[in-house]
Steps between C-alpha positions, in 0.01 A plus 500: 500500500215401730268826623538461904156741497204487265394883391146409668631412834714785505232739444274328820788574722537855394083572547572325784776749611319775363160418665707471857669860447140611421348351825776698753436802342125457500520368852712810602269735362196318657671543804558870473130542396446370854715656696390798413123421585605385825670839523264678442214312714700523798545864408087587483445244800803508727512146545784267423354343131699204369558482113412172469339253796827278535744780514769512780502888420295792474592891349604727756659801257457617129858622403506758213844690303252712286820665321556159373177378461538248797250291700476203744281356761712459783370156727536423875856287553788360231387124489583367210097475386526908560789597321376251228231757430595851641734679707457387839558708841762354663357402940671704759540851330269798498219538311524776192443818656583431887829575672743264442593310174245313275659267287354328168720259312431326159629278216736738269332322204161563560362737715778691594611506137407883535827590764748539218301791362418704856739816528642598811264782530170333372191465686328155638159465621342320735150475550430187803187328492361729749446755291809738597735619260907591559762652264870415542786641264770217410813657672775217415562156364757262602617159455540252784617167565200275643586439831572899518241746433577783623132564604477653862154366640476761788571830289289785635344611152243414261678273251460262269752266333403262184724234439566222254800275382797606279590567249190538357561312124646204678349195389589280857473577857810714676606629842457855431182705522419844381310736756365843393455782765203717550418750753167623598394844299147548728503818589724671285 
């Protein structure tokens, strides 16, 4: 019986595979490098600092779950460049730490991987680019159809809600999302 694949071309394609696995993890943790020196430049300076010169984004937040060991660099908007390399702050809601609701959504793969270990009761923490620094508790989690948040964008408190699809070891898209909770804790 004929061989349909030699050993030696079989062993190019997996190097091949291998050597492309390597490259998106490399290029993800290149990109994290970066973020988080464009973090923390526009913290010192208090200027917008992009990660890289053709970015559509910049960091706004660093998002930390210290209990869990947690951390992100949240960027400005949820284009699909953004939430290729970070959380991104979804336009139209509060920024962390102002009345009203901030909201932060991510891929459930990646960098919101993390949500399935925060506790109702757990602390996140936000320090924004501008230097200042906020403490929320999670208070809830729930899971929503798309269309159908749940989120109210003229609540009165200091909230935050991070957000990401479900469920979260799903291997293809779906029309339900899970949202996690948190009030403010400033002040307490």
């Amino acid at each position: 019986m004929p061989r349909l694949v030699s050993p030696p071309v079989l062993a190019l394609i997996g190097f091949m595979l291998l050597g492309d696995g390597a490259y998106i993890h490399a290029k993800a943790w290149l990109a994290q490098m970066l973020l988080e020196r464009a973090f923390d430049r526009s913290v010192a300076t208090g200027k917008v600092i992009k990660p890289w010169s053709w970015a559509d984004t910049w960091p706004i937040a660093r998002i930390e779950v210290k209990r869990i060991g947690a951390s992100a660099i949240v960027l400005e908007g949820t284009s699909g460049q953004a939430l290729a390399f970070g959380p991104g702050h979804i336009p139209q809601t509060a920024d962390a730490g102002e009345r009203g609701v901030a909201v932060y959504a991510a891929h459930r793969d990646t960098h919101f991987r993390f949500l399935r270990n925060v506790s109702v009761g757990d602390v996140i923490e936000i320090t924004r680019r501008d230097g200042k620094h906020f403490r929320y508790r999670a208070d809830y989690s729930t899971v929503v159809d798309a269309d159908a948040s749940g989120i109210d964008p003229s609540a009165q408190g200091v909230e935050l809600v991070l957000t990401t699809c479900w469920p979260f070891d799903a291997i293809t898209p779906g029309p339900e999302r899970y949202v996690l909770h948190a009030s403010s804790i400033e002040g307490e």
